[in-house]
C-alpha positions as CSV (number, residue, x, y, z in Angstrom):
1,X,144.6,57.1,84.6
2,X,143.4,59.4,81.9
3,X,139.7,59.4,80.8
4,X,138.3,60.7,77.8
5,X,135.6,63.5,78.5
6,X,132.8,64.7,76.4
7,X,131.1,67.4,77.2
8,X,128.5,68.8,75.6
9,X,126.2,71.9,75.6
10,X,123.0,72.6,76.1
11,X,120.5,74.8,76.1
12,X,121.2,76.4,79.6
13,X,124.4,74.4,81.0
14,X,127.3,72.0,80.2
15,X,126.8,68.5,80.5
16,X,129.9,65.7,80.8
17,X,130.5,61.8,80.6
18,X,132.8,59.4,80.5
19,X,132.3,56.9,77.8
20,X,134.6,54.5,79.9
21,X,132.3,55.0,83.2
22,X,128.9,54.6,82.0
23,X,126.8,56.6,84.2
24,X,129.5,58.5,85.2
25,X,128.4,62.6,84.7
26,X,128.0,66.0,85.4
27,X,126.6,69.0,85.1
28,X,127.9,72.5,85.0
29,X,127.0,76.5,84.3
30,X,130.2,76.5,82.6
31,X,132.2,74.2,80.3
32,X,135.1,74.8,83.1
33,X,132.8,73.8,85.9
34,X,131.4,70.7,84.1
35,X,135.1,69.5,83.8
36,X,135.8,70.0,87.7
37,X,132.6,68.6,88.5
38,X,132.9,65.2,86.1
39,X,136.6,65.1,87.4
40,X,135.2,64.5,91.1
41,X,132.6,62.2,89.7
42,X,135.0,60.2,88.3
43,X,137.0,60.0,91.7
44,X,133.7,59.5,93.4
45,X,132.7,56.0,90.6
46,X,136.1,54.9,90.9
47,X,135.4,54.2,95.0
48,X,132.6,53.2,94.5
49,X,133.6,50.3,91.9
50,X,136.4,49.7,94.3
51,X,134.1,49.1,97.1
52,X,131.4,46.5,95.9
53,X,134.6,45.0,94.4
54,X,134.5,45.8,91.3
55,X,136.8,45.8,88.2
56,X,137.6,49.8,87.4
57,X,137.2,49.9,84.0
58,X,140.4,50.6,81.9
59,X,140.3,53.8,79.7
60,X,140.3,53.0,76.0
61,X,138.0,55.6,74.4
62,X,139.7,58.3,72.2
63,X,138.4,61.4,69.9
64,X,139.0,62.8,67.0
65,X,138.0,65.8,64.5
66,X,137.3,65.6,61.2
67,X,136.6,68.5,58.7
68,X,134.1,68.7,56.3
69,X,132.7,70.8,53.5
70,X,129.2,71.7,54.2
């Protein structure tokens, strides 16, 4: 399955989520490191929806970019 990541930045790290796992996130030093570390979270929420028997929640979130004139 493929998950849509956001990750944003702050003032002294990288922070990630999944908007299909809510509650799902991470946080990095690095942009690179917030992606490996959301990537295990996401493993980690998947067993753990799988073991109180769950539902794992289907991906369906997508991004764009739009330009504007500011």
């Amino acid at each position: 399955m493929h998950y849509m990541v956001v990750i944003e930045e702050g003032p002294t790290s990288f922070g990630a989520y999944v908007p299909d796992l809510p509650g799902c996130i991470a946080v990095g030093e690095s942009s690179q490191e917030a992606l490996q570390l959301i990537q295990e979270a996401i493993e980690l929420h998947i067993e753990e929806l799988k073991s109180e028997g769950l539902n794992i929640p289907v991906p369906h979130s997508s991004s764009s970019f739009v330009e504007v004139h500011a």
